[in-house]
N, C-alpha and C positions, 0 to 999 in steps of 0.2 A: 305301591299306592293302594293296590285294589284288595290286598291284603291284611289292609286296617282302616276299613271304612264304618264309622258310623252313623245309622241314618233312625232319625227318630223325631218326635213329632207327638200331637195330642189326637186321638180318635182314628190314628193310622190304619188299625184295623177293623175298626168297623166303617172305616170309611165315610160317617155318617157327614161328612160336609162334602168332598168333593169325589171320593173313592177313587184318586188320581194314585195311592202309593197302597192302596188294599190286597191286589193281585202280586208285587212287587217281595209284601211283609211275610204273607199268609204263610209259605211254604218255610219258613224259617221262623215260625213261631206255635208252639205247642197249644192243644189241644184246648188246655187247661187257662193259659193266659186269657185266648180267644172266648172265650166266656166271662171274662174281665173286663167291668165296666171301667173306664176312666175319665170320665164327664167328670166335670169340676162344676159347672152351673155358674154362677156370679165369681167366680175364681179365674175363670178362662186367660183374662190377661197375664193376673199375678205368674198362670204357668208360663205364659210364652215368653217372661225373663227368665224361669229356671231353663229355658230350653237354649234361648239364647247366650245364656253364661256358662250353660256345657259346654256348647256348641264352639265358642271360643275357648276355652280351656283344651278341650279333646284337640283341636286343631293346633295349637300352641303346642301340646305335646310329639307331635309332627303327624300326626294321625290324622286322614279325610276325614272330615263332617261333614253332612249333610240333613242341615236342619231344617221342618217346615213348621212352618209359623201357620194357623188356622187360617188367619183372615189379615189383609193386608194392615187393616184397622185395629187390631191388636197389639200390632211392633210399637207402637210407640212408648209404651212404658222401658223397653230394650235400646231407645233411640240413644242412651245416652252410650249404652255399652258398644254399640254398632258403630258410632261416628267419632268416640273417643276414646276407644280400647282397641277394637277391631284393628279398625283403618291403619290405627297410629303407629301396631306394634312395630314394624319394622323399622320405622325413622326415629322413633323416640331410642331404639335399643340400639343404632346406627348398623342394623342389618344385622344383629347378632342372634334373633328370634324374630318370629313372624305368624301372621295368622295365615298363611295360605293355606291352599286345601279345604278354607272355607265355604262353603255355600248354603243361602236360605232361600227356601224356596216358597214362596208366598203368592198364596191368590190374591186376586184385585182386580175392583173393578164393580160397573155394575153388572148386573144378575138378571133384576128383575122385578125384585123382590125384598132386596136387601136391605133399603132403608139406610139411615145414617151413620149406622155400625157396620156394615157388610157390605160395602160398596167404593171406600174410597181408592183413588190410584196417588198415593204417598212419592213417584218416583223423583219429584223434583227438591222434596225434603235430602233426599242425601245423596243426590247430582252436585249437591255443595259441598262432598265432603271427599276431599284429596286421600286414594289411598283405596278409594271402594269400586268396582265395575259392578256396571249398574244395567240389567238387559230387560226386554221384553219380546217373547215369540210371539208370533198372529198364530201359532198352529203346531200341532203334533211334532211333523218333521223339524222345524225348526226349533221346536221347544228341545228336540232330543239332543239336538247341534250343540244349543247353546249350554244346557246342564252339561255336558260334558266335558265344553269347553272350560264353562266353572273352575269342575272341579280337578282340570290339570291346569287353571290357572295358580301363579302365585301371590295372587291377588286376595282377600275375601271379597266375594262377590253374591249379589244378590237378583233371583231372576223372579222377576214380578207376571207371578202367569195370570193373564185375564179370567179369571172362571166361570165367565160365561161361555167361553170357548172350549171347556168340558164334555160340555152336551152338542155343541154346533158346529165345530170343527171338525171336519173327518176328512183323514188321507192316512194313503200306504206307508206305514213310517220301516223304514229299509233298517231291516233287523242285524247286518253288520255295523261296527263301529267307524263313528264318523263325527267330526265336532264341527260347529259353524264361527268363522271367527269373530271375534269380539272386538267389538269400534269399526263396523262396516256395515253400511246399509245398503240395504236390495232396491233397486229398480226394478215394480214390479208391471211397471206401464210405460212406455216410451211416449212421451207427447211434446208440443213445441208453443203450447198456448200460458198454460199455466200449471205449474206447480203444487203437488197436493202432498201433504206430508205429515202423515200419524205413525202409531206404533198400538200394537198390540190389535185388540177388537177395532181400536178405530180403522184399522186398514182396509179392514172386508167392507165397510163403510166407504172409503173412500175407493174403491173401486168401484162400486156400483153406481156412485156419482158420476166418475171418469165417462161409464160408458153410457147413463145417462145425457150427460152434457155433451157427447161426440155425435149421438143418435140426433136430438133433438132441438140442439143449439150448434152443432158445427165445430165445437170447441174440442180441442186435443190439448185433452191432461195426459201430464206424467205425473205416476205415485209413485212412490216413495214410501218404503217403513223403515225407519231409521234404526230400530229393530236394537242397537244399544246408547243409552241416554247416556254412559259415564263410562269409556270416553265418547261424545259422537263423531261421526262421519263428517267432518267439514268439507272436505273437500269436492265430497259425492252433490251433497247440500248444494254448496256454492255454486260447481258446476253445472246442477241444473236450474237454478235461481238466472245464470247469464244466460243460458240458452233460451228460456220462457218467459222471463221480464215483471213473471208475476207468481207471489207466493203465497198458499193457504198451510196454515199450520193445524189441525185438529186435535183437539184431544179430552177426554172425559172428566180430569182436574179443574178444579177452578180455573179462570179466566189469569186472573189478578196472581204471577209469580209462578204459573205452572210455567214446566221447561218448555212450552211453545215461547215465552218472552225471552229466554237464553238466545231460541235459535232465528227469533226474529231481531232481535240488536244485534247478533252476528252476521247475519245477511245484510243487515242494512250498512252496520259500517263498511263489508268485504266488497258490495256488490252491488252499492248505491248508483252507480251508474251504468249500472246496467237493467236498474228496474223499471218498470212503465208506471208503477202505481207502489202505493205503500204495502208490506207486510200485511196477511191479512189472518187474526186468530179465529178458531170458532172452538169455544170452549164448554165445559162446565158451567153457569153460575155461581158468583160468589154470594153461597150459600150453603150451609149444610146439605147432604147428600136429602133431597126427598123420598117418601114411600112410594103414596098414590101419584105423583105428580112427577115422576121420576120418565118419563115421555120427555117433557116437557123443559127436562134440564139435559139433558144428550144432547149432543151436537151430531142429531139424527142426518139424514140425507138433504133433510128438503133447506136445513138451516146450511150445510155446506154446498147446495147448488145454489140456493141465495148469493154466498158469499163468493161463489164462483160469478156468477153474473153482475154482482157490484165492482167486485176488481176486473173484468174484462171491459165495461164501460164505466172506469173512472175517469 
């Protein structure tokens, strides 16, 4: 496997978006490239199809890929090729070729700064589509788990890394090899009131709630990062849904169709009776991603201890 990996990308070397794969490229690439501009300007997207239709080809050949896509907002000119070429090769060919050994790796999320081109989280677009494993790490150590897990999956898979977690994120990530498995979510808080469950940047989010609302309201939350959207952890879900009677779902996508509504009609029909109050989402607004106003569309802390206090007196 590790003797026919390919890994490529737009601006990899000079890193200029997130410098996540610069240190990674450098020593295997000459002098002379590395003075080689490759900005496209108003092009940007058209590349991230040529990257994505290598990316599946070189994989189909039986050779790893490992493709990064700029910005998570960019894939979608690719959507068509990822949910119905990708996914499908091995069912349509009835296992006689496949796309494993694929993986893209794509920022997402908001920034900061990003605006409505550089900020969307896409993961519930192709949570719909049978055939794809679909992850997101809160952080380094985890982020290393699950690319790896990727790319000895026989799956193609896609890991949507937050990039504002670039710069905020810091731990010892353990320099031997190790994968984190795919379709299990972490319990990152043990509580017996209510239920808090994001992925990605919303998680650091919902810890800081957790021990908010324990400090100054008495309430014990368990979190939760679900940590892979396709397939998820049902069972972890569930089991903590009956133990706490009450469930908040977070997440930075729109309100209307983000995967918080998958995992709240599966709660309710698995675990109806065992709940005190309704499902509760705290999402995005369904609106384009804002600039300046971009505070004020997060499902920052103060709007999920809100939502922690309306579901504890419903």
């Amino acid at each position: 496997m590790w003797d026919s990996v390919e890994f490529f990308g737009v601006q990899l070397i000079y890193g200029i978006s997130t410098e996540v794969s610069v240190f990674l490229i450098l020593p295997y690439v000459s002098k002379e490239s590395q003075g080689t501009s490759f900005r496209t300007g108003n092009y940007m997207k058209c590349v991230q199809i040529l990257i994505i239709s290598f990316a599946i080809g070189v994989a189909n050949t039986g050779a790893t890929a490992i493709a990064e896509i700029q910005f998570a907002d960019y894939i979608f000119p690719s959507f068509d090729q990822i949910v119905n070429e990708a996914a499908k090769y091995r069912y349509r060919s009835g296992g006689l070729f496949d796309c494993g050994s694929l993986t893209f790796r794509v920022p997402c999320g908001a920034v900061g700064h990003g605006a409505l081109y550089h900020s969307q989280s896409p993961e519930a677009y192709f949570a719909h589509t049978p055939g794809l494993r679909v992850v997101i790490p809160r952080g380094p150590i985890k982020a290393k788990g699950l690319i790896l897990a990727c790319i000895r999956d026989p799956n193609p898979c896609i890991v949507f890394e937050p990039k504002t977690l670039y710069r905020a994120a810091v731990e010892e990530v353990p320099t031997e090899y190790y994968t984190s498995q795919l379709g299990k979510a972490d319990i990152l808080r043990h509580g017996k009131d209510v239920t808090l469950i994001g992925w990605g940047t919303q998680v650091h989010v919902l810890l800081e709630v957790a021990e908010t609302a324990k400090s100054k309201f008495n309430i014990d939350c368990e979190v939760i990062d679900l940590v892979s959207i396709l397939p998820w952890d049902t069972i972890a879900i569930c089991a903590s849904a009956k133990k706490t009677g009450r469930v908040i779902i977070a997440h930075e996508a729109p309100l209307t169709q983000g995967f918080g509504s998958e995992l709240a009609s599966y709660i309710q029909e698995k675990c109806f009776l065992h709940l005190e109050a309704p499902v509760k989402r705290v999402a995005g607004w369904d609106t384009p991603f804002p600039h300046v106003f971009e505070p004020f569309y997060m499902p920052d802390k103060h709007r999920c201890l809100s939502a922690i206090n309306d579901i504890v007196n419903f």
